[in-house]
N, C-alpha and C positions, 0 to 999 in steps of 0.2 A: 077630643084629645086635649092634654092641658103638657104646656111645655114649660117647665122651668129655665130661668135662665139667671146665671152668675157672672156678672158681668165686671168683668177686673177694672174698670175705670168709671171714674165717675166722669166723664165727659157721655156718655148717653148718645143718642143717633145723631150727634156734632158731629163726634170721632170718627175714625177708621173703624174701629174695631164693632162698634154701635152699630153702623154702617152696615157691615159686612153680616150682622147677625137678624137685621131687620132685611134681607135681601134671602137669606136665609129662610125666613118666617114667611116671608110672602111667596115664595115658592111652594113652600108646606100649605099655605093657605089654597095656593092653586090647585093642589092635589085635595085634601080635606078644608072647606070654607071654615067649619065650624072647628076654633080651634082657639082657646083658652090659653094665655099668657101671660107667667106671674115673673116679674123681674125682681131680682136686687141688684143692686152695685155695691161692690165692696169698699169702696170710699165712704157711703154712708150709714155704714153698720159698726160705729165707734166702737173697734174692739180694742181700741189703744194701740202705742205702738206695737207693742212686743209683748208674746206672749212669755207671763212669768214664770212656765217652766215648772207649776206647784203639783202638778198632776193627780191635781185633784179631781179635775173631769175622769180620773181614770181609777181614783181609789175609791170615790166617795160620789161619784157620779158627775153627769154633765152642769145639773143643775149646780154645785157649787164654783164653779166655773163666776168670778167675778163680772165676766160680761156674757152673763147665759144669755140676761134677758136682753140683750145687744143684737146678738146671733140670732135671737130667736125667729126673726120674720124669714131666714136662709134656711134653718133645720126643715124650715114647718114647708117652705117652698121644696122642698130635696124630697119630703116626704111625702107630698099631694101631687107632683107631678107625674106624668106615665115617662117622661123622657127630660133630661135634664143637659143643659148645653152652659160648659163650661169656656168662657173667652175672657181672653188678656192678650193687651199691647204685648209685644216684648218690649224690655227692659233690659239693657244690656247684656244681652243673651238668657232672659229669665223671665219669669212673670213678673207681674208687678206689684209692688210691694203690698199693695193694699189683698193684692190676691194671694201671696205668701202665707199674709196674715190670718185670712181666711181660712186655709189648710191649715195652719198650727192650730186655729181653735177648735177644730174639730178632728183634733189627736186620736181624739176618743174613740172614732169610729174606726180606727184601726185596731183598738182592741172588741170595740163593740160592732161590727161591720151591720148598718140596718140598711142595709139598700141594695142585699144580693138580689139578682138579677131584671137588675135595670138598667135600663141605655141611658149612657148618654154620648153626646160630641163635644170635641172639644175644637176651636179657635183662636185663633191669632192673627194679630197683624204689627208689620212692621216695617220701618224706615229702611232696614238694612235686612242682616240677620237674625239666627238664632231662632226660627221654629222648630227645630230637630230639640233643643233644651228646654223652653217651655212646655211644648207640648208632650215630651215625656216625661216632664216631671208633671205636669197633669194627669197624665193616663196611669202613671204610677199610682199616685196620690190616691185620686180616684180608686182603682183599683181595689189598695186597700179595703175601701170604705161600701165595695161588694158591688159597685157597677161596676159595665163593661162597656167599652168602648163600639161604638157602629162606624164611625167616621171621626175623621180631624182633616180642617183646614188652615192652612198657612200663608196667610197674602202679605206681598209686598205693598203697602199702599202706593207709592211715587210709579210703580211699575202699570197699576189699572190705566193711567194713561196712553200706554200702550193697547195698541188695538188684539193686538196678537194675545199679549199674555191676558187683557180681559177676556178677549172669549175662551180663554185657557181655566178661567176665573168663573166664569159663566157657566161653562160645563161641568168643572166641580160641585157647583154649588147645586146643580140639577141633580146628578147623584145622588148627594148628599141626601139633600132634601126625600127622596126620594127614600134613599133609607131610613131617615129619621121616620116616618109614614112607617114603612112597615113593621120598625123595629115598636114604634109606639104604639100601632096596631097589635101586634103580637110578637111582644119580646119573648127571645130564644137565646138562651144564657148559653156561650159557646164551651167547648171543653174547656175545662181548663189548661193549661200549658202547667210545664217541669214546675218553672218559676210563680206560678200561680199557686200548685199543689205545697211545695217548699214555703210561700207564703204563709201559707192554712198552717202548716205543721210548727214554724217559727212562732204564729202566732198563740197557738195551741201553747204552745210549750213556755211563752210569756207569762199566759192568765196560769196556769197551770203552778209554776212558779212564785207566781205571786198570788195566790190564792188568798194567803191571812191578811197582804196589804193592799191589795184589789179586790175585797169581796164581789162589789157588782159585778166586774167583767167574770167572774167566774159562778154568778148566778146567773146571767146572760145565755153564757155556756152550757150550764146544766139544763135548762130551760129546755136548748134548743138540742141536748144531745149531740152536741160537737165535739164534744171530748170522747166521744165511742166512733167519732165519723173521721172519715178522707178527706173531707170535705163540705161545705157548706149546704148543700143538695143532696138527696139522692141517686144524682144521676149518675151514669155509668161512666168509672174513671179510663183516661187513656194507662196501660195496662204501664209501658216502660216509665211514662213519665211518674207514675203512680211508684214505683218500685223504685225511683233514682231518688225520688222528694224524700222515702223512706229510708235510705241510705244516708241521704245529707242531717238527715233528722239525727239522726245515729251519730253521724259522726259531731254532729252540736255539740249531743248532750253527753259523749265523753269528755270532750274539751270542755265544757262547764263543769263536771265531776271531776276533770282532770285539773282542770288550773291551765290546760295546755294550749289552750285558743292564744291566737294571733293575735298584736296589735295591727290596724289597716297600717299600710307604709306604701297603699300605689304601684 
């Protein structure tokens, strides 16, 4: 079994968060011994501050991406592993920045998704609050990018001194664990949801769009015959949520033909 892992801090098994994910790993270890572990930290994957927004990862491919070859020890980690486990401090109610950063430069795979039906988990830890915002903007993110979610956990660090909420801490983590094993043993890519299927069609209808100034995401597409699909798979759609995604599609693409779409306003 080989596990990836993305590790939003560079502080490494010092930290909470390190911590929490090497407690994690030795749990898995206890169930399967033989068990393969490639890390990065996003502190030391110099992808600069801020991504410039050229989108060229998405016209012209990944590789001209200014800090491809920065990235590149993350892409190749996301692509070799069976299960890949996404963890960040929070950051005043968010991931942290280095981990932000992380997800902006790999835009791409939300027009190019290469990692349908693979698990991964996601964690956190923190001083206070703010697991409900990190970790779904993780599992969003993610998402995108064709993995599925098996578990996420959320610790309080200051709180493990409590006996009560560690063994509260302990028991998760067996779970966990526990799923991570069999999802990596034999991932099973769940149905998708409304908001999954509306994904796919959103996305569809982006490369679609932009076909003459996105050539690759739309040879990606054709490749894979997604532009004829529901969906990413061939597996068998949930029936209503399949027919509501194709509705909301609908009504997109008049408001784009229209001119009549919405500004957001909250």
């Amino acid at each position: 079994m080989h596990i990836g892992v993305v590790m939003g801090t560079g502080h490494g098994s010092d930290g909470a968060t390190g911590r929490l994910v090497n407690e994690l790993l030795d749990r898995v270890r206890g169930i399967v011994p033989d068990v393969e572990v490639s890390t990065v930290d996003t502190d030391s994957l110099d992808l600069g501050p801020s991504c410039a927004a050229c989108l060229g990862c998405m016209t012209a491919g990944e590789q001209s991406c200014p800090n491809f070859s920065s990235a590149a020890r993350a892409a190749r980690l996301m692509e070799e592993a069976d299960l890949v486990v996404f963890a960040t401090p929070v950051h005043s109610f968010h991931v942290s920045a280095t981990m932000k950063r992380f997800v902006d430069h790999f835009a791409y795979l939300i027009h190019r998704p290469a990692h349908v039906g693979k698990p991964c988990v996601q964690i956190s830890t923190a001083a206070g609050a703010g697991h409900d915002q990190a970790l779904g903007y993780l599992k969003s993110a993610t998402r995108r990018w064709g993995f599925h979610t098996v578990g996420q956990l959320g610790v309080n660090g200051p709180g493990l001194k409590k006996a009560p909420y560690r063994a509260k801490v302990d028991a998760a983590l067996d779970e966990l664990a526990a799923s991570v094993v069999d999802q990596a043993r034999n991932p099973v890519e769940p149905a998708p949801t409304a908001a999954d299927l509306i994904g796919f069609r959103v996305a569809r209808l982006l490369v679609e769009s932009g076909r003459d100034e996105g050539p690759v995401d739309a040879a990606y597409w054709d490749e894979r015959g997604w532009f004829d699909a529901d969906w990413f798979t061939d597996r068998k759609l949930p029936w209503f949520a399949n027919r509501l995604a194709a509705t909301v599609e609908k009504k997109i693409r008049k408001g784009i033909a229209e001119g009549s779409a919405n500004p957001y306003q909250g």
